[in-house]
C-alpha positions in Angstrom: -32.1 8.6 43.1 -34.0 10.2 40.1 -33.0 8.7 36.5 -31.2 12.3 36.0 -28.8 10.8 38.8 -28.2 7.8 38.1 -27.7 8.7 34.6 -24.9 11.4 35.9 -23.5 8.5 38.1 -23.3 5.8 35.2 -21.5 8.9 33.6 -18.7 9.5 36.2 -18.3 5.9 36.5 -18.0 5.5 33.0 -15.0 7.8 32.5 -13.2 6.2 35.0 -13.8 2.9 32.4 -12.9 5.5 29.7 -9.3 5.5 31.5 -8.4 1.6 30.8 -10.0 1.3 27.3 -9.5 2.3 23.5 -13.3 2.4 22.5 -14.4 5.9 21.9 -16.4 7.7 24.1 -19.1 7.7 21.8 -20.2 4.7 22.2 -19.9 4.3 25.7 -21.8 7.1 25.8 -24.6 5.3 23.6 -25.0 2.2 25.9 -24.3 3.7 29.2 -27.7 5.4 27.7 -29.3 2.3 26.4 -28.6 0.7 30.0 -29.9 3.9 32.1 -32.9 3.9 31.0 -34.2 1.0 32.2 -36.6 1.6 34.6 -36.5 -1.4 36.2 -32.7 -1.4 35.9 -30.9 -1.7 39.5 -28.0 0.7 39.2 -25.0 -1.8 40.5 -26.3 -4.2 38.0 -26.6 -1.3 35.1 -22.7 -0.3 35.9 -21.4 -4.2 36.5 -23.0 -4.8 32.5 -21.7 -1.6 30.9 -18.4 -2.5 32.2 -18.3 -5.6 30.5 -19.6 -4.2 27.2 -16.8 -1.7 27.4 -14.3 -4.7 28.0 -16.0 -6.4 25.5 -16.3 -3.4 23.2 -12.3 -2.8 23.7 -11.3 -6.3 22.4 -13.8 -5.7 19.2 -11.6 -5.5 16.1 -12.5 -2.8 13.5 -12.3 -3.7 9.7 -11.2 -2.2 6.7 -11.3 -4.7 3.2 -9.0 -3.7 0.5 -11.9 -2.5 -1.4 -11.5 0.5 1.3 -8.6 1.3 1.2 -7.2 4.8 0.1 -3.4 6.7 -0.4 -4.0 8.7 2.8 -5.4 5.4 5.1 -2.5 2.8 3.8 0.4 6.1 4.4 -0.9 6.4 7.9 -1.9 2.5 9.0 1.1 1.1 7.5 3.7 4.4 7.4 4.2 3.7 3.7 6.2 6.6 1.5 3.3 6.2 -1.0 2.9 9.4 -2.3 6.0 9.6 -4.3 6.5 5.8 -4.9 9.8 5.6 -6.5 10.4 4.2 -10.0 11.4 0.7 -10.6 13.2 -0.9 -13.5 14.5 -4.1 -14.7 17.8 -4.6 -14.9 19.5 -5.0 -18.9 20.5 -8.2 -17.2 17.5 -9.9 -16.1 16.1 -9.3 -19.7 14.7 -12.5 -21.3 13.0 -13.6 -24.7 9.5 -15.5 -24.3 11.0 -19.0 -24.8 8.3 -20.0 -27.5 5.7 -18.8 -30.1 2.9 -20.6 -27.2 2.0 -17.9 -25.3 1.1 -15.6 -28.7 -1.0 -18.6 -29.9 -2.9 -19.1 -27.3 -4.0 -15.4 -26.9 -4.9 -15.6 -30.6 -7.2 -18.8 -29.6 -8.7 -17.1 -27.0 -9.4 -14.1 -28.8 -10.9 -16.6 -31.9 -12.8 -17.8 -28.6 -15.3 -15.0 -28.7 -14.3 -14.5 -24.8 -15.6 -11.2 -24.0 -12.5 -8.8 -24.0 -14.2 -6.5 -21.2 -14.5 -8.8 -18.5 -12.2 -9.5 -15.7 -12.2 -12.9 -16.3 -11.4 -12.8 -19.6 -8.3 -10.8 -17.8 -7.6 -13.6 -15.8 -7.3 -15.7 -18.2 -4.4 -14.0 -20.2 -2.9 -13.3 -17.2 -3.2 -17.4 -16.0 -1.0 -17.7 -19.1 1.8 -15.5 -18.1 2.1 -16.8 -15.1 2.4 -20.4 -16.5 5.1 -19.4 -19.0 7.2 -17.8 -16.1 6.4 -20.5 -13.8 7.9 -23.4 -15.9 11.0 -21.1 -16.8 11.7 -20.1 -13.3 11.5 -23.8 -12.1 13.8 -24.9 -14.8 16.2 -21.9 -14.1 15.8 -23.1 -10.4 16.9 -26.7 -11.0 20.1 -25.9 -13.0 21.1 -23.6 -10.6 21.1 -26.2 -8.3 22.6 -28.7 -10.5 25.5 -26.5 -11.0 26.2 -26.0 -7.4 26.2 -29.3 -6.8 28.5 -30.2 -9.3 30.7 -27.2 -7.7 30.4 -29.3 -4.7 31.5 -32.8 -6.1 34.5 -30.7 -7.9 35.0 -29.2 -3.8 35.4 -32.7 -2.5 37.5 -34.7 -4.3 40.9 -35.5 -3.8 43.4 -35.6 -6.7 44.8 -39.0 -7.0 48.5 -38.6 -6.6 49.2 -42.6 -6.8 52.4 -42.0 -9.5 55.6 -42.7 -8.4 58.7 -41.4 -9.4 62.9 -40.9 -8.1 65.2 -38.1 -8.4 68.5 -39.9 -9.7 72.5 -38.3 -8.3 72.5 -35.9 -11.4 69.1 -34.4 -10.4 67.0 -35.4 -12.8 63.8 -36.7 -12.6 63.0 -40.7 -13.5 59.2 -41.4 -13.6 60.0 -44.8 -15.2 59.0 -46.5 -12.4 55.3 -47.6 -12.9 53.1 -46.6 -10.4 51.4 -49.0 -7.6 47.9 -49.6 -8.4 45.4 -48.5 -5.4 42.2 -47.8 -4.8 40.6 -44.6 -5.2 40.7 -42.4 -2.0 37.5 -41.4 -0.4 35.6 -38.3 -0.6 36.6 -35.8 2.6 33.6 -36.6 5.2 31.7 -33.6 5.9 30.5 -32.2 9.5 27.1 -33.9 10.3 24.4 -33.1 7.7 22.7 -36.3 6.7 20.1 -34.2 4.5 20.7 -31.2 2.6 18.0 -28.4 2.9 15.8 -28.7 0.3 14.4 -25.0 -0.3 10.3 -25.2 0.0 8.7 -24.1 -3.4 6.7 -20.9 -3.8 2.9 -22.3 -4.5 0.3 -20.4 -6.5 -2.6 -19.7 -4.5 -5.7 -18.1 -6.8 -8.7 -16.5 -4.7 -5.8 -16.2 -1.8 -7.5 -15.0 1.6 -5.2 -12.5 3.8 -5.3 -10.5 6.9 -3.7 -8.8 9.4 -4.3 -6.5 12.3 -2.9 -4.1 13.9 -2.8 -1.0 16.0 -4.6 2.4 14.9 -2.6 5.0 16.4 -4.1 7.8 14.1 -6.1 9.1 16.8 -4.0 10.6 19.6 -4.5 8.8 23.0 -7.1 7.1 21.6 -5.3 3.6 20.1 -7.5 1.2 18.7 -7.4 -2.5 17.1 -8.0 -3.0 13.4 -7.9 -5.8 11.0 -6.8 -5.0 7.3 -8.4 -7.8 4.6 -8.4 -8.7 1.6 -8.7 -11.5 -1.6 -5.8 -11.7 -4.0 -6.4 -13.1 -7.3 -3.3 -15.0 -6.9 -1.1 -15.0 -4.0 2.2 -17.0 -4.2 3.5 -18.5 -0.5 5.4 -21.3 0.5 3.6 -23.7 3.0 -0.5 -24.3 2.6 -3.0 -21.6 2.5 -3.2 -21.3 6.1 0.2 -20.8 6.3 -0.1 -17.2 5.3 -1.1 -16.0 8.2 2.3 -16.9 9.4 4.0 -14.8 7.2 5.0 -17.2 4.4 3.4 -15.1 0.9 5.5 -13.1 -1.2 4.3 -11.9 -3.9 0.2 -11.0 -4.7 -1.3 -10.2 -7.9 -4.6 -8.4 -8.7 -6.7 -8.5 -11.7 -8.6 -5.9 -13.0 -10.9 -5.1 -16.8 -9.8 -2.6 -18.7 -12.2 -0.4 -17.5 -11.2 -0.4 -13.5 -7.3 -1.0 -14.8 -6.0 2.5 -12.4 -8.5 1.0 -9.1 -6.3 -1.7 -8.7 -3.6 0.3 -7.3 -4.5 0.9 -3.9 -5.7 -2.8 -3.5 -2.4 -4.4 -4.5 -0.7 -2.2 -1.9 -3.2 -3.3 0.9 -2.3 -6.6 -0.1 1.7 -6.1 -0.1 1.4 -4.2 3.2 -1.4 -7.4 4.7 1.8 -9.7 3.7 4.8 -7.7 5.2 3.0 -7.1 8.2 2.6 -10.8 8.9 6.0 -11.1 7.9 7.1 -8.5 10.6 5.0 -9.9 13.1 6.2 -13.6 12.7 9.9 -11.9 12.5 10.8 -13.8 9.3 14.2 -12.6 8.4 13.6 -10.4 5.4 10.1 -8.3 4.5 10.5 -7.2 1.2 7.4 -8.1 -0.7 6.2 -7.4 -4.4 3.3 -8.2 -6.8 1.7 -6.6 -9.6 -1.9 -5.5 -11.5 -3.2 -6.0 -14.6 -6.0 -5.9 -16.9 -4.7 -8.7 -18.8 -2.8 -6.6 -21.4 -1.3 -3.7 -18.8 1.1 -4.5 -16.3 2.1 -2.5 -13.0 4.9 -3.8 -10.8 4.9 -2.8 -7.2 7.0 -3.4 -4.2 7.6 -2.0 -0.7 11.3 -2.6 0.5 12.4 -3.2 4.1 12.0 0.6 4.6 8.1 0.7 4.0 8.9 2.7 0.2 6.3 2.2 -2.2 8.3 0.8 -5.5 6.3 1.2 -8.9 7.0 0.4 -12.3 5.7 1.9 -15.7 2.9 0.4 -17.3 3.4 -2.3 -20.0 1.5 -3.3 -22.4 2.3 -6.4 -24.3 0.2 -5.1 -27.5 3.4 -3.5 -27.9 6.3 -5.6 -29.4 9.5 -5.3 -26.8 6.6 -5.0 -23.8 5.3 -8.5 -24.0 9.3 -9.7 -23.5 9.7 -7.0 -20.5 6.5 -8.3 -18.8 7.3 -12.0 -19.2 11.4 -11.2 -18.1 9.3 -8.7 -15.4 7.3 -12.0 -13.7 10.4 -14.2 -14.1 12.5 -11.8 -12.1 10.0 -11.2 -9.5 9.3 -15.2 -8.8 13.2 -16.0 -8.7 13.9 -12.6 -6.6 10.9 -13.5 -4.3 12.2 -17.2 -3.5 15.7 -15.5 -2.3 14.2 -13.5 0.1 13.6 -15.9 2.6 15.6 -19.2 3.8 12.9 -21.5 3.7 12.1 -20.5 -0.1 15.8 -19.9 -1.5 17.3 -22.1 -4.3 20.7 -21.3 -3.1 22.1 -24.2 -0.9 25.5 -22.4 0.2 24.4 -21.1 4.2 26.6 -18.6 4.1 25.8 -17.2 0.7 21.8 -17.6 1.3 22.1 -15.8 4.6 24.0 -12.5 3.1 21.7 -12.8 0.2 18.8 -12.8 2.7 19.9 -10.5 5.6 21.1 -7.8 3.1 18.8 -8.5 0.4 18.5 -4.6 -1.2 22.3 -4.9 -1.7 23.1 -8.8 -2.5 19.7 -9.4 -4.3 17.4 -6.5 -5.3 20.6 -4.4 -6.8 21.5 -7.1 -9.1 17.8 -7.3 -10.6 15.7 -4.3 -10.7 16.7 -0.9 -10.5 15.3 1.6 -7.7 15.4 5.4 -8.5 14.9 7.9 -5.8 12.2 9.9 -7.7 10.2 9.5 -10.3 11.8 10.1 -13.2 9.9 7.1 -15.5 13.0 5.2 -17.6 14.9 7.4 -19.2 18.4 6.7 -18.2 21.8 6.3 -19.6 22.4 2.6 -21.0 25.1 2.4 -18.5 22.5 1.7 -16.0 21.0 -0.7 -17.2 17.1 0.1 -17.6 14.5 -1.6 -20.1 14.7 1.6 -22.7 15.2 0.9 -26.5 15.1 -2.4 -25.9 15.9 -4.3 -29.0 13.7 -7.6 -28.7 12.4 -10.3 -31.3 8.7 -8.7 -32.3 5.6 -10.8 -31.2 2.2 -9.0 -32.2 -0.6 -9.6 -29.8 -4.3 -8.8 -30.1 
């Protein structure tokens, strides 16, 4: 057979390959070339290896980094509503006060540094020291909650002492002159079998966080592929080790930008919420709501995407301004608490019963109570009613 027919043989044959596999017939095409060509080639042995680079070809994995990521690639991969993200606001409720003059004097100090105010790092920095003021609130907001509940428990289980005694003479009346006999306290009700009380994992911070996750490209018809989404947050915040991500367990991610690339962080942070509620998904945790934000430092951006893949997306803050610097700190401390109730293994609240309605219906029980989710985008401008973060009237703190 001339190499014209045995390269119209390795062609047939190769479409019948073509059936069983999601590699594009380009490159089949290009090795089934490669292979015919051989001279010396025997033909059997030409089809036997371009049917294992097919199978081997069909298992290969394409990549796409975070870096690559665009409105119209995330919408399709991940069926996000990310062209009209809707706006998000904090609740009048979750609103807080930076606890201390720290956080002020220690962005003065760096300034007084001579750190170069254009450079990420520099970002990171002032962003490190959010995150630590948040942190140590949220934990101490975590334990009294606790504290409180178990007190609510002690008050649950006790028995009121009824040891008085008393008689009821002919006429009716009552005669508590009879001193009552001394006994010792009765016990505490014994509870069904729980030796240990769940102790709720805490939500680590993770900087230089690793994450991936792949999937199926279905955005060429009959032709379904595999591809792994990636990417590097600057911070990631999961419960377990860093390995443990891949098993679903981060929450929240956080992307630092300059000043200058501020607006290209966007589409990164998004590729990193999707990465996370993916896994999520795929390890079927019980809840997939996942959030993070961007900043250059001195802008803030909170996003979300809720259990039904919508793109939530705040205003941009900036705490040079007075009343933004208390919405961005109250904007953290909501998102760390909101984040740990969003899954059983992470929740401070101890109750099963109320941690399970908090977690199954979590838009309603949780996300209702703390941030505020407009169908459109309609930036903050409603009635105080609401409850939005709009003529906020907050103690002023200058930052430079």
């Amino acid at each position: 057979m001339s190499a014209l027919g045995k390269r119209h043989d390795l062609e047939l044959r190769a479409k019948a390959l073509r059936k069983a596999s999601t590699i594009n017939t380009t490159f089949i095409l290009k090795q089934l070339f490669k292979l015919a060509d051989v001279a010396t080639a025997d033909k059997d042995a030409v089809i036997d290896v371009l049917g294992n680079v097919i199978q081997k070809a069909d298992t290969a994995v394409e990549v796409m980094t975070a870096g690559d990521a665009t409105a119209q690639k995330l919408s399709e991969l991940f069926d996000l509503q990310l062209d009209e993200p809707r706006a998000w606001s904090l609740r009048r409720t979750e609103h807080r006060t930076l606890p201390s003059k720290d956080l002020q004097y220690m962005y003065q100090k760096l300034k007084r540094a001579g750190y170069d105010k254009a450079s990420e790092a520099t970002s990171r920095i002032r962003i490190d020291l959010m995150m630590v003021e948040a942190r140590v609130v949220v934990l101490d907001l975590i334990r009294e909650e606790q504290k409180q509940e178990q007190e609510q428990e002690s008050c649950d289980d006790i028995i009121p002492d009824l040891g008085g005694r008393f008689s009821i003479s002919n006429d009716g009346t009552v005669d508590n002159s009879i001193p009552p006999v001394p006994h010792p306290p009765l016990p505490r009700k014994l509870r069904p079998s729980t030796p240990q009380k769940r102790k709720p994992q805490e939500l680590l911070v993770y900087p230089e966080l690793d994450i991936s996750v792949e999937i199926v490209d279905n955005r060429h018809f009959g032709h379904p592929k595999k591809m792994r989404i990636t990417g590097k947050a600057d911070w990631g915040l999961a419960y377990g080790t860093r390995t443990a991500v891949n098993h679903g367990s981060a929450l929240i991610a956080i992307e630092a930008k300059s000043e200058a690339t501020f607006t290209s962080a966007r589409y990164q942070l998004v590729t990193y919420l999707a990465i996370m509620q993916q896994l999520r998904r795929q390890n079927e945790n019980m809840n997939d709501f996942v959030q993070g934000f961007f900043s250059d430092g001195y802008q803030y951006v909170f996003m979300a995407i809720d259990n039904k893949n919508a793109v939530l997306q705040s205003r941009v803050y900036d705490c040079r301004f007075d009343r933004d610097i208390h919405l961005i700190f109250s904007w953290i401390v909501s998102l760390l608490r909101a984040a740990a109730k969003t899954s059983p293994k992470t929740s401070p609240t101890k109750k099963d019963t109320t941690r399970y309605n908090e977690i199954h219906d979590f838009n309603n029980n949780v996300f209702v109570k703390v941030y505020n989710d407009k169908d459109e985008v309609m930036g903050e401008d409603e009635d105080e009613d609401e409850g939005d973060d709009t003529n906020v009237c907050l103690p002023q703190i200058v930052v430079t």
